[in-house]
C-alpha positions as CSV (number, residue, x, y, z in Angstrom):
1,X,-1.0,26.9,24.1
2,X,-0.9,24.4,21.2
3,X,-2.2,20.4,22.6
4,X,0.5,17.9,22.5
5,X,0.6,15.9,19.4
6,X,0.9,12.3,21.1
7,X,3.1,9.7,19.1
8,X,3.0,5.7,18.6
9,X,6.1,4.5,16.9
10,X,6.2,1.0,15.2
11,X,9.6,0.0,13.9
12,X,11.1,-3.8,14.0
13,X,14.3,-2.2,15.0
14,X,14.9,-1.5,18.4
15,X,18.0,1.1,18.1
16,X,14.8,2.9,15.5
17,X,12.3,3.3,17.9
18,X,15.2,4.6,20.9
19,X,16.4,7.3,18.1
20,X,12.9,8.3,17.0
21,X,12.0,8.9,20.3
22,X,15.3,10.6,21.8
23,X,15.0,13.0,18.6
24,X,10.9,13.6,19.4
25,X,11.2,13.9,23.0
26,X,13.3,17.3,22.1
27,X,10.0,19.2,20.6
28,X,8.2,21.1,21.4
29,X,4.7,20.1,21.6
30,X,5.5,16.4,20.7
31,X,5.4,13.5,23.0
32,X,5.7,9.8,22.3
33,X,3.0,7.9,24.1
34,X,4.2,4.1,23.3
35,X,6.0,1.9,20.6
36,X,5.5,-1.3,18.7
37,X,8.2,-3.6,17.1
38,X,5.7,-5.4,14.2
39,X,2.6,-4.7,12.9
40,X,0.0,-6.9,14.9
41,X,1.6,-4.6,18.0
42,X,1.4,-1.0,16.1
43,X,-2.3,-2.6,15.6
44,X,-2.3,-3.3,19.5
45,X,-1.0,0.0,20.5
46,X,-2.7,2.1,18.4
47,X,-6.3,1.0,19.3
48,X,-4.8,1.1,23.2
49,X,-3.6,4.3,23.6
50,X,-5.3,6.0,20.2
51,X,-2.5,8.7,19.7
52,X,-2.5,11.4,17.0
53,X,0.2,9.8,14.8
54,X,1.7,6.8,13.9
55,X,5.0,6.7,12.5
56,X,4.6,3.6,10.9
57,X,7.8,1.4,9.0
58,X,6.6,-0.3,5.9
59,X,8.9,-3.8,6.5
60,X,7.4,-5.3,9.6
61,X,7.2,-8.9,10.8
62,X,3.6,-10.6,11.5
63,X,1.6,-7.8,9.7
64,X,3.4,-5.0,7.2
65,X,3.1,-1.8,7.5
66,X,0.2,-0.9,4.9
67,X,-1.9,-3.9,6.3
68,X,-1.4,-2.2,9.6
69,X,-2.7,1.2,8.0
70,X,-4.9,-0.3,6.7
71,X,-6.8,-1.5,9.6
72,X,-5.8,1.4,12.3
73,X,-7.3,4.0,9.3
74,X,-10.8,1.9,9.4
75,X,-10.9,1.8,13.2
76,X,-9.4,5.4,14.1
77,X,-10.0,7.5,11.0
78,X,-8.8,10.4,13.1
79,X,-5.4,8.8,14.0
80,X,-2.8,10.4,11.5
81,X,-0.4,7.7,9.8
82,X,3.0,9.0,8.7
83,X,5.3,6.0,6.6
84,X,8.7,5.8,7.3
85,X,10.9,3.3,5.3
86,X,14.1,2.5,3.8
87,X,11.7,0.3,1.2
88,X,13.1,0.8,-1.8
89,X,10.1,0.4,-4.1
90,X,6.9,2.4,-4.4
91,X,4.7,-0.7,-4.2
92,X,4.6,-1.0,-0.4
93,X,4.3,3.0,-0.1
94,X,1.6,3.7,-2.4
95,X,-0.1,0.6,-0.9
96,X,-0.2,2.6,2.2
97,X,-1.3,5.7,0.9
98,X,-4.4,4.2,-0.4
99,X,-4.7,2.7,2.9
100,X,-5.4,5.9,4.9
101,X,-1.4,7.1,5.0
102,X,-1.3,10.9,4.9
103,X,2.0,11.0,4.8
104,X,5.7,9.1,3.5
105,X,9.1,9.4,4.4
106,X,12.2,8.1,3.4
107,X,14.3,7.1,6.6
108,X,17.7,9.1,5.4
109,X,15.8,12.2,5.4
110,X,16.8,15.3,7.5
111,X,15.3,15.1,11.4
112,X,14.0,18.5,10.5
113,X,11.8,17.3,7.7
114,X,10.7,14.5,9.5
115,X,9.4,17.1,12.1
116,X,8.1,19.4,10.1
117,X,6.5,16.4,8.4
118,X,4.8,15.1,11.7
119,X,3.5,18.3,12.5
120,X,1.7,18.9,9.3
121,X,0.3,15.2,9.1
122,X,-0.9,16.3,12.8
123,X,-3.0,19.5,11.8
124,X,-4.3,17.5,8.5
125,X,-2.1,18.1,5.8
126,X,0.1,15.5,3.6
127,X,3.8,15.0,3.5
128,X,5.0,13.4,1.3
129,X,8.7,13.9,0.4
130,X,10.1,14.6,-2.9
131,X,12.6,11.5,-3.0
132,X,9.8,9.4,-2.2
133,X,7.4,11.2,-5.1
134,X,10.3,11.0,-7.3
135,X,10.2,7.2,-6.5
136,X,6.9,6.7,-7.2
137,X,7.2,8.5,-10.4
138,X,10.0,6.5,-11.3
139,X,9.2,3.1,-10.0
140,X,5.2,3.2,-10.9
141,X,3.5,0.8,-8.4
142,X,2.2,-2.2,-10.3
143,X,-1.7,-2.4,-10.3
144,X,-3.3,-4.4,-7.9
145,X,-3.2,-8.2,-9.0
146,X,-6.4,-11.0,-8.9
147,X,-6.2,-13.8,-6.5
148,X,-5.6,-15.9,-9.6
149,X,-2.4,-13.7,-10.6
150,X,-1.2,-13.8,-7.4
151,X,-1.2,-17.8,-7.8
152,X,0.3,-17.7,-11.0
153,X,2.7,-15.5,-10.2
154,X,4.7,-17.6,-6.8
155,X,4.3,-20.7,-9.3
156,X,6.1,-18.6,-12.0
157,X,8.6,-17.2,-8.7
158,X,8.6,-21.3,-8.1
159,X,9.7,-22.1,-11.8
160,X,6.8,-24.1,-12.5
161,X,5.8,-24.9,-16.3
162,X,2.7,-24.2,-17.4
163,X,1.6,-27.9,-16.9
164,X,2.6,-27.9,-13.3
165,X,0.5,-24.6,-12.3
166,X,-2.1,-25.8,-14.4
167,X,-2.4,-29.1,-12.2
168,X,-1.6,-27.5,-8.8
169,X,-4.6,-25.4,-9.6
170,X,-7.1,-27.5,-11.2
171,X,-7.8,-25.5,-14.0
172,X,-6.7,-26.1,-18.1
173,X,-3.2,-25.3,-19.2
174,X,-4.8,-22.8,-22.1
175,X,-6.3,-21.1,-19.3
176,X,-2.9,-20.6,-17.6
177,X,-1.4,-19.0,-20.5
178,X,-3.7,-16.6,-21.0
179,X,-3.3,-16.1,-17.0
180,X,0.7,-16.1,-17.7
181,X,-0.1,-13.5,-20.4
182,X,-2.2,-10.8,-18.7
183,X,0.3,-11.2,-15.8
184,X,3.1,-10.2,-17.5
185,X,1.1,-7.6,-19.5
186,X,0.4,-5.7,-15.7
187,X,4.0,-6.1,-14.6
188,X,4.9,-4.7,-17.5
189,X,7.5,-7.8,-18.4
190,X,8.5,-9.4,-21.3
191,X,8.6,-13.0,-19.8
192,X,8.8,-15.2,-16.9
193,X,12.1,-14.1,-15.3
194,X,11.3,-10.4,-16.3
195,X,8.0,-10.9,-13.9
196,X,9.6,-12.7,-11.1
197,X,12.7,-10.4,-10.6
198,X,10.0,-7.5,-10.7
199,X,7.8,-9.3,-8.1
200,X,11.4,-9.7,-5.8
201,X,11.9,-6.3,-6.6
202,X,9.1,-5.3,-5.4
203,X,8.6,-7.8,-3.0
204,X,5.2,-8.4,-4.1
205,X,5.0,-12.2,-2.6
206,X,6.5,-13.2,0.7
207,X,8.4,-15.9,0.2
């Protein structure tokens, strides 16, 4: 007889984690073990009772759900990590991927294929849907950004002039051009409202 896969949910939402676990408590060889209801918990959890998977939600309070991967993947390399999200962009996804994710989900897909999709994560495959490959295909993630883009970028989100970042900063004005235009260059915008509806879009400052 197969070994119980054991489960850790982390969702924020409550009436999530009750319907995940109602729907997984009706399988066969799967058990959930525990949940978490933000990241610093799934964390938490995860290093307490070291389950097989983590269904992990991308949209988390105190610590998201890649940063959560993230850290769970370096300390229990073992530990599969399975994302689903309602997160409509690929940014948060394929940050999670890279993290140690083997595994992504959107949260309107079939319970079947979430099953089937736990079970292969479990024995060391990948599963990751179609709608969310689409997505990423569709939606490229942007590259990763400097610390210095990052700063240029919430003064941009701010509406700041060139001046203003330049003296929040420290640094010349010329230099933030040149920031403004290699920023815009990797979000693939053609100016400054272009790059901060992509960075809401992508939600790639918290705000």
């Amino acid at each position: 007889m197969k070994p119980t896969t054991r489960i850790l949910i982390a969702d924020d939402h409550a009436v999530v984690r009750m319907g995940l676990a109602s729907l997984l408590g009706t399988q066969d060889g799967l058990a959930v073990v525990g949940d978490a209801e933000d990241g610093e918990a799934a964390v938490a959890k995860a290093l307490e009772l070291k389950p097989d998977v983590i269904i992990m939600d991308l949209m988390m309070p105190k610590k998201d759900g890649a940063t959560a991967t993230a850290e769970i993947h370096a300390a229990l390399p073992d530990t599969k990590i399975l994302i689903l999200t309602t997160f409509g962009t690929s940014d948060g996804i394929a940050n999670a991927l890279n993290a140690g994710a083997t595994g992504a989900l959107m949260k309107n897909a079939p319970n079947s294929q979430l099953v089937e999709a736990i079970r292969t994560v479990a024995n060391g495959g990948r599963a990751v849907s179609e709608e969310v490959e689409r997505l990423m295909k569709e939606d490229p993630p942007v590259k990763a950004l400097t610390p210095r883009q990052m700063e240029i970028l919430e003064g941009l989100m701010r509406g700041l002039t060139n001046q203003d970042i330049a003296t929040q900063l420290g640094i010349r004005e010329d230099r933030v051009k040149e920031h403004v235009k290699a920023l815009l260059s990797r979000l693939g915008a053609a100016n400054r409202t272009e790059a901060a509806t992509i960075a809401m879009r992508k939600h790639l400052l918290k705000f």
